[in-house]
Legacy VTK file of the C-alpha trace (Angstrom):
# vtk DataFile Version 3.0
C-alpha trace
ASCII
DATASET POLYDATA
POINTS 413 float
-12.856 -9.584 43.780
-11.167 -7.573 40.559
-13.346 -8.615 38.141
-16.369 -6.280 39.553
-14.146 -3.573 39.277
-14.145 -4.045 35.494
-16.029 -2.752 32.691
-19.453 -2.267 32.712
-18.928 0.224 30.529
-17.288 -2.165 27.886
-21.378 -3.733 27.902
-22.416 -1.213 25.855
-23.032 -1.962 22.494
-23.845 -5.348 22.882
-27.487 -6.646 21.533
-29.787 -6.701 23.958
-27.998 -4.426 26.360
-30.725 -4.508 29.036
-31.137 -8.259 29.124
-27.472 -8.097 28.876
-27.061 -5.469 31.840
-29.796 -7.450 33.943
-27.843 -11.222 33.813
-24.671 -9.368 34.631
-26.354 -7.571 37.540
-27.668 -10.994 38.736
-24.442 -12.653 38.549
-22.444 -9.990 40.594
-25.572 -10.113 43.243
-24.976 -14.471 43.068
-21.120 -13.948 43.729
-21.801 -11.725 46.605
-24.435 -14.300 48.181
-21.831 -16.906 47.660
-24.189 -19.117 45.472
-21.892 -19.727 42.707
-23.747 -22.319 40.932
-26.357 -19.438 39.850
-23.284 -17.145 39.379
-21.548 -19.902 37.013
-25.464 -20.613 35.549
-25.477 -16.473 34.508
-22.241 -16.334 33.322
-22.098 -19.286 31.052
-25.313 -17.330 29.490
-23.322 -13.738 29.528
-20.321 -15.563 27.721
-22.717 -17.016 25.367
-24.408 -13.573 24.216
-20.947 -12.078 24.033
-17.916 -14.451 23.734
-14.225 -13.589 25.156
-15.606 -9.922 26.136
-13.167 -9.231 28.999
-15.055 -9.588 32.568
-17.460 -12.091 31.016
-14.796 -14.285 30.455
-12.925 -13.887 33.231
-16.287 -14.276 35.386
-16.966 -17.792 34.343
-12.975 -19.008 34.701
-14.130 -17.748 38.541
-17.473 -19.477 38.769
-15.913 -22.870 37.231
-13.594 -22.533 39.734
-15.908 -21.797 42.651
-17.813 -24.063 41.632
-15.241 -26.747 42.105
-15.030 -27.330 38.291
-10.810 -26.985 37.936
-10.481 -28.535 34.846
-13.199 -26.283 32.906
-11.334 -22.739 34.764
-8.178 -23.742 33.730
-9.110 -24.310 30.346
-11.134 -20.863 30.085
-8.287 -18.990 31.881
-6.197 -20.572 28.934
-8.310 -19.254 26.422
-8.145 -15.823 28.160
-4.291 -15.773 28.520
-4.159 -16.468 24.698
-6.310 -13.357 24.284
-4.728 -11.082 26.783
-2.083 -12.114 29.122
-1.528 -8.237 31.026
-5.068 -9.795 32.715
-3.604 -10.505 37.108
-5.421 -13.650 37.658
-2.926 -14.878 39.697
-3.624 -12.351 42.425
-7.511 -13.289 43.079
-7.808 -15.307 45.379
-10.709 -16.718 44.012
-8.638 -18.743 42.150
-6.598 -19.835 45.688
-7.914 -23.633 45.365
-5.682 -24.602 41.946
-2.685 -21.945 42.291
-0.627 -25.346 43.235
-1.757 -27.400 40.516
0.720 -27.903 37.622
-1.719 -26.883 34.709
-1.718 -22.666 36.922
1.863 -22.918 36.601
2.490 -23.852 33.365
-0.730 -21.135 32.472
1.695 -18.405 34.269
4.168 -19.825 31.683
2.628 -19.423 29.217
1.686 -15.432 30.143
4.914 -14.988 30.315
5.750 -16.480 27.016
3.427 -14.431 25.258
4.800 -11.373 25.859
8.138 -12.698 23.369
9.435 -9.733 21.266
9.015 -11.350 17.835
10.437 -9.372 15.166
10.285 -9.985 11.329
8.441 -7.253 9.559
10.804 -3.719 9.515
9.551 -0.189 9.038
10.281 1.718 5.368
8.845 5.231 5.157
6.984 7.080 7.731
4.232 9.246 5.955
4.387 13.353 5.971
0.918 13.659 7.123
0.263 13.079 10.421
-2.769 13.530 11.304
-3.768 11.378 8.102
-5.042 8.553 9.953
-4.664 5.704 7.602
-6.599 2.599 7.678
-5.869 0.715 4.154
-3.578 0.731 1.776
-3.285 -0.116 -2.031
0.221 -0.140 -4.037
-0.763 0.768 -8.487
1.615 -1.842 -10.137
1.021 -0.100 -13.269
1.539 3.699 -11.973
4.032 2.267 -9.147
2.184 4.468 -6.824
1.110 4.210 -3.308
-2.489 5.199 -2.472
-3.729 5.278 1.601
-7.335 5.739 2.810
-8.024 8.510 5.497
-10.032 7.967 8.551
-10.024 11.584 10.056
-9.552 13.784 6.812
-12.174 11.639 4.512
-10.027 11.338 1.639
-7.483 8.570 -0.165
-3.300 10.363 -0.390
-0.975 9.304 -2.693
2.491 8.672 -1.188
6.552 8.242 -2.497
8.833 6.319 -1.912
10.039 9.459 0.900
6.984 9.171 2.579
5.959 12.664 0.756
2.096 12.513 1.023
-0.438 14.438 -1.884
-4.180 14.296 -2.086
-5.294 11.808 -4.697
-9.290 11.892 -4.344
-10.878 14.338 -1.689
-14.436 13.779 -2.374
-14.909 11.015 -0.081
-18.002 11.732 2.378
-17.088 9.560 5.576
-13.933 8.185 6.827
-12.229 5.618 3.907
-11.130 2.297 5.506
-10.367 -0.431 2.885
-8.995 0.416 -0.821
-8.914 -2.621 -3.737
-8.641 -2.453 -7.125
-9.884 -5.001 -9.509
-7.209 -6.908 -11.686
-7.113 -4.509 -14.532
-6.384 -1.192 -11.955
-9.228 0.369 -14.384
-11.266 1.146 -10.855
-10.606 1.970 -7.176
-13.270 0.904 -5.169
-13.245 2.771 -1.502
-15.080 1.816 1.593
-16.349 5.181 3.037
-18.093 4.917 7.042
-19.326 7.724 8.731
-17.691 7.618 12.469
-17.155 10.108 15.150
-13.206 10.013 14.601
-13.686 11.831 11.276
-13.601 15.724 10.901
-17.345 16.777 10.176
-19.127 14.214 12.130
-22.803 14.178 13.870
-25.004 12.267 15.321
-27.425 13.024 11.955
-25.137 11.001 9.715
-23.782 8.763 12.293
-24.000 4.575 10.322
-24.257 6.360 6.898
-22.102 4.048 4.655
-20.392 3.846 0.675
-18.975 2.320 -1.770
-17.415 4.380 -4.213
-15.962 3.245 -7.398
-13.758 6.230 -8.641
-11.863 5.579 -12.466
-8.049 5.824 -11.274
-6.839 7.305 -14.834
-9.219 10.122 -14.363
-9.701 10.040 -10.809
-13.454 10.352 -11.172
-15.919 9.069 -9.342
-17.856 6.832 -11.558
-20.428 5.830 -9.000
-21.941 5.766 -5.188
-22.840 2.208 -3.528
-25.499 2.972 -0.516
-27.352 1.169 1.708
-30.081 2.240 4.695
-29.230 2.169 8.407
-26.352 1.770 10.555
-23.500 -0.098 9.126
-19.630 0.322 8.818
-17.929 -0.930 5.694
-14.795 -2.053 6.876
-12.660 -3.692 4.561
-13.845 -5.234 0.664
-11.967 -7.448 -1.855
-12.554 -7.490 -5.909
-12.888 -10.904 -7.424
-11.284 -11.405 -10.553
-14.460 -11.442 -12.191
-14.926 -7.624 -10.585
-17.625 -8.554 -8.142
-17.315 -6.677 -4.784
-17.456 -8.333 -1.252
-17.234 -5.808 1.276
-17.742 -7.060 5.435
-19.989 -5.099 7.242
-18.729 -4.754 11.239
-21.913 -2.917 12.478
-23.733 -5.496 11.195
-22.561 -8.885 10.708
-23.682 -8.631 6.979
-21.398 -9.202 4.341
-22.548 -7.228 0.966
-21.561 -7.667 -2.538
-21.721 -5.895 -5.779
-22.864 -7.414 -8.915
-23.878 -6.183 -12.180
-23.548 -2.420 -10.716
-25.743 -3.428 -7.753
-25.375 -3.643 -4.430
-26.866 -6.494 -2.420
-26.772 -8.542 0.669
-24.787 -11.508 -0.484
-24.981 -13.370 3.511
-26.585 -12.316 6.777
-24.602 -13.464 9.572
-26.313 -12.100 12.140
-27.376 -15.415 13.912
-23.674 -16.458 13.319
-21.348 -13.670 13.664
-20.650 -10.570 15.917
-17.757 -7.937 14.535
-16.832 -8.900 10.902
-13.569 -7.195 9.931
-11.075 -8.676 6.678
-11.748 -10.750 4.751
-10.172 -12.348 1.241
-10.593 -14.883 -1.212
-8.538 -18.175 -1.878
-6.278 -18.486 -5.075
-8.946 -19.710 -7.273
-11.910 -17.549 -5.827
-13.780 -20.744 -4.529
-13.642 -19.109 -1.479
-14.536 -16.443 0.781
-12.782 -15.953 4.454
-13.960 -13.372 6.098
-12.823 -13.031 10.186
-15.199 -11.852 12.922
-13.530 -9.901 15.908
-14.718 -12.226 18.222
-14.987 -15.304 16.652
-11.700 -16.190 14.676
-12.704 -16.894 10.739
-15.021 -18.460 8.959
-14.933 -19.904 5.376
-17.867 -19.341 3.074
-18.364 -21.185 -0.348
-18.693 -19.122 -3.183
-21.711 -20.878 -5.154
-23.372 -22.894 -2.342
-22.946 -19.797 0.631
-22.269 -22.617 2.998
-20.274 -21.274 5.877
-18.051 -22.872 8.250
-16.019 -21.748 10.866
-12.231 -22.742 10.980
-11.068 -24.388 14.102
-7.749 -23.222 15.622
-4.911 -24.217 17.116
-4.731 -24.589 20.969
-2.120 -22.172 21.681
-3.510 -19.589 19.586
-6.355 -17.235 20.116
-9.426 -16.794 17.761
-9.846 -13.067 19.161
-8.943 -9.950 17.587
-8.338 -10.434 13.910
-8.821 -7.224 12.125
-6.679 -6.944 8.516
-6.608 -10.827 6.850
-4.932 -11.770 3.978
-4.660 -15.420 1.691
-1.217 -15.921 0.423
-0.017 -19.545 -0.151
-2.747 -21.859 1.075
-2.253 -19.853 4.353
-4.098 -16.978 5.962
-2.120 -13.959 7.416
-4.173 -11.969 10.287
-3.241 -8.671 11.979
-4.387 -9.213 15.745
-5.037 -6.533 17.258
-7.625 -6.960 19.686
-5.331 -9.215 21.342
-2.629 -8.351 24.119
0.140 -8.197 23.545
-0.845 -7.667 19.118
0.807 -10.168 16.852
0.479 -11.019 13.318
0.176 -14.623 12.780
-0.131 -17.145 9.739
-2.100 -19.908 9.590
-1.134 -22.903 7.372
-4.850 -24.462 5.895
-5.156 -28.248 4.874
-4.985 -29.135 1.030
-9.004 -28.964 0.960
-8.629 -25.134 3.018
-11.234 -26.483 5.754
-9.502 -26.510 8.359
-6.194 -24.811 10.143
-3.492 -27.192 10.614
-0.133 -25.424 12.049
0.288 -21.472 12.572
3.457 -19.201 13.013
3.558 -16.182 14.788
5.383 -13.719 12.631
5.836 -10.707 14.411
4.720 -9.772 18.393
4.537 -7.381 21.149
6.522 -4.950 19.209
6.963 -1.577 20.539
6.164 0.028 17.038
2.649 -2.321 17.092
-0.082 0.465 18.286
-2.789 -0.913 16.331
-2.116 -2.036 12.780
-5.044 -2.514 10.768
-5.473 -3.352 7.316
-2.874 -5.028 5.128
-1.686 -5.469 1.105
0.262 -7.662 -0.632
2.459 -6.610 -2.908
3.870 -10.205 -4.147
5.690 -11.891 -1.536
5.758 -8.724 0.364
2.942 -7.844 3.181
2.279 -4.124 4.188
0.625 -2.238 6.636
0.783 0.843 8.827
2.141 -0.475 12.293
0.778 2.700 14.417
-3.016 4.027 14.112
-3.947 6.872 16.551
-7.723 4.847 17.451
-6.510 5.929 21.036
-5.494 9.106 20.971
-8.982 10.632 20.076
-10.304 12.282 23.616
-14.390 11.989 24.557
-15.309 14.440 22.270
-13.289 12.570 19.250
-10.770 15.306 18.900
-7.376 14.146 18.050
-4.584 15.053 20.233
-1.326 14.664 17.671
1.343 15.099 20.178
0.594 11.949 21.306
1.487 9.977 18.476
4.006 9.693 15.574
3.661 10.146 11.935
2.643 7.239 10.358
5.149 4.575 9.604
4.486 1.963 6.985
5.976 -1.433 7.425
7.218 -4.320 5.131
6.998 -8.180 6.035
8.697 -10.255 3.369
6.635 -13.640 3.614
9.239 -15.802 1.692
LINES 1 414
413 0 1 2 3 4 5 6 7 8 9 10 11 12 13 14 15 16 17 18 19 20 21 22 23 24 25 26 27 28 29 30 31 32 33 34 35 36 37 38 39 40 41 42 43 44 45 46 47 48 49 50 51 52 53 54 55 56 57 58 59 60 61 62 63 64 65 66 67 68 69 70 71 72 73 74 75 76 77 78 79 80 81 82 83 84 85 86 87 88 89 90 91 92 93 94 95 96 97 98 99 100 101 102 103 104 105 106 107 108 109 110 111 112 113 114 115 116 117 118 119 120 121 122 123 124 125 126 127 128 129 130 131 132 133 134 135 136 137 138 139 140 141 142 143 144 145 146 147 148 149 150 151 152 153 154 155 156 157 158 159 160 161 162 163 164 165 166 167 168 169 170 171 172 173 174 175 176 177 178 179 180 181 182 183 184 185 186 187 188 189 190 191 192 193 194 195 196 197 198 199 200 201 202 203 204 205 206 207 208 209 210 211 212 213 214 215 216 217 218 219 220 221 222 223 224 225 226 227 228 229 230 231 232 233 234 235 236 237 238 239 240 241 242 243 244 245 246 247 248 249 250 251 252 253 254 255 256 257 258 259 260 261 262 263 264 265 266 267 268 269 270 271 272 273 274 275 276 277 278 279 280 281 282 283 284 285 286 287 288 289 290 291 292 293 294 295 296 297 298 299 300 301 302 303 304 305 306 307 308 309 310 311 312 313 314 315 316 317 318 319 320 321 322 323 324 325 326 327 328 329 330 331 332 333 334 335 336 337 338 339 340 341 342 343 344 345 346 347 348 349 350 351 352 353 354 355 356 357 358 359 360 361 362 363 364 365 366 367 368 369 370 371 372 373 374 375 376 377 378 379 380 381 382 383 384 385 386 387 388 389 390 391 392 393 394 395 396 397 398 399 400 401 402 403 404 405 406 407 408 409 410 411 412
């Protein structure tokens, strides 16, 4: 009985935590009574309020199965696998009445396939400062300089090609996540989030978030993008145009700035849960945007209409934080995924619909939570190790834990 070991703790944060709390209580109380149609009834609902969260998940492969349903727990322990295959499934014995069946075996198969040491993208420079932090990064064509945001010191460095880091703009208010540029590199735009891993925090200006648009000749800031209550601006992208999308992951909002203002351009709350990258086609017809839990949706430019891309079976929709368009395919970093892997996924002529993927690098040693990415023409970067984990309860940052910062190169050709 593992799973009731797990994670209540990993409920909060969820909508509706108490109705949340109460179905989960109710479903542990049904397992324990033995009445596992009621416990698969409650956890179909828990894994509808919060898709592939860890127990929920691995609750309802249990109650399929104990409710005699084999085909529907195999499929759902699939999808989990996909996700995270460290999870023991094969030791519960809940799951004693298909362990002989050939679709388990070829499940433990595949767990052990995913944890393949894929290898393509190779490390360049690792970064003086190492405390720094970074999130994004942004290479200046024109200056041929390297700029990286700043989650615990607030602030965007400049870099060379030693890894030598130098303060480039120090004004920023909250911890900087995403840096773009529009096409000209007249203007730096800089997502700026106030969270608890930043030096400075409290609870007062806990949610507070910016967009600042700073002139990179001058390095002045031209101007402040705000908005009221409790967001996190994760990651943005400059049309060519210069309008400004910029995904919201507090709240499944995605925002835009147009003609110096700064709107909602699409609530997704009814649709999404944790949106993270996102980036626009070759022509700008389109938006993709992915959602931590959900994989990626598509959004039309002119009509809004959203749709959510379907994926291949042997991949996992989970997890995709940095997300990048580069020849009718989409590149994500996933990192909420075990083991992490970045993967690219081939779209149709029409970009509807997925069609083939290729995992390009996995389960690499160096992997401890990359994040955002740039391209830098056929060449994809990102910083392979952020210290997310190495902050204690309080949010202090223990740096003997970690190395310096090492930026990597993946050469998509």
């Amino acid at each position: 009985m593992q799973k009731f070991r797990l994670f209540i703790l990993l409920l909060i944060g969820i909508s509706g935590f108490a109705q949340t709390k109460v179905l989960y209580d109710q479903s542990v109380e049904a397992y324990k009574n033995k009445d596992y149609l009621l416990f698969l009834k409650l956890t179909k609902q828990l894994d509808s309020i919060r898709p592939m969260h860890p127990t929920f998940t691995y609750n309802l492969a249990s109650a399929y199965v104990l409710s005699g349903k084999k085909e529907e727990a195999l499929l759902v322990l699939k999808r989990m696998v996909l996700a995270n295959n460290a999870i023991a499934f094969e030791e519960d014995t809940d799951f004693e009445s298909i362990k002989n069946e050939k679709e388990f075996k070829d499940l433990l198969e595949l767990k052990a396939s995913q944890s393949k040491i894929i290898e393509n993208s190779v490390e360049k420079i690792s970064l003086s400062e190492k405390d720094l932090h970074p999130e994004g990064l942004l290479y200046l064509q024109k200056q041929r300089l390297w700029l990286a945001s700043s989650i615990r010191n607030k602030k965007v460095v400049s870099f060379d090609k030693n890894g030598k880091c130098s303060d480039w703009f120090t004004e920023c208010p909250y911890s900087v996540f995403a840096l773009k540029t529009d096409s000209d590199e007249k203007y730096l735009w800089v997502a700026c989030s106030a969270i608890p891993e930043m030096e400075g925090f409290s609870k007062e200006i806990g949610g507070k978030s910016e967009i600042l648009k700073i002139e990179i000749a001058t390095k002045k800031l031209v101007k402040r993008y705000t908005v009221n209550g409790n967001h996190v601006f994760g990651d943005l992208i400059v049309a060519k145009n210069n309008d400004v999308y910029i995904s919201d992951s507090a709240e499944p909002i995605l925002y835009k700035i147009e003609k110096e203002n700064l709107i909602v351009w699409k609530d997704l709350r009814k649709e999404a849960f944790n949106l993270q990258g996102i980036a626009l086609n070759k022509n700008e017809s389109k938006l993709f945007v992915a959602d931590y839990l959900k994989g990626i949706m598509s959004i039309d430019i002119k009509s809004q209409k959203e749709n959510w891309l379907e994926f291949p079976e042997e991949t996992s929709k989970k997890g995709i934080d940095g997300l990048v368009f580069y020849k009718n395919s989409l590149i994500a970093i996933q990192n909420g995924v075990v083991p992490i892997r970045i993967v690219r996924y081939k779209l149709d002529e029409t970009e509807a619909k997925i069609i083939d993927f290729k995992v390009l690098d996995n389960n690499r040693k160096e992997f401890d939570e990359p994040a955002l990415v740039t391209l830098v023409k056929n060449k994809m970067y990102f910083f392979a190790n952020s210290p997310w984990k190495f902050y204690d309860k309080d949010f202090q940052l223990d740096i003997s834990k970690f190395e310096n910062p090492k930026l990597f190169e993946l050469d998509l050709q």
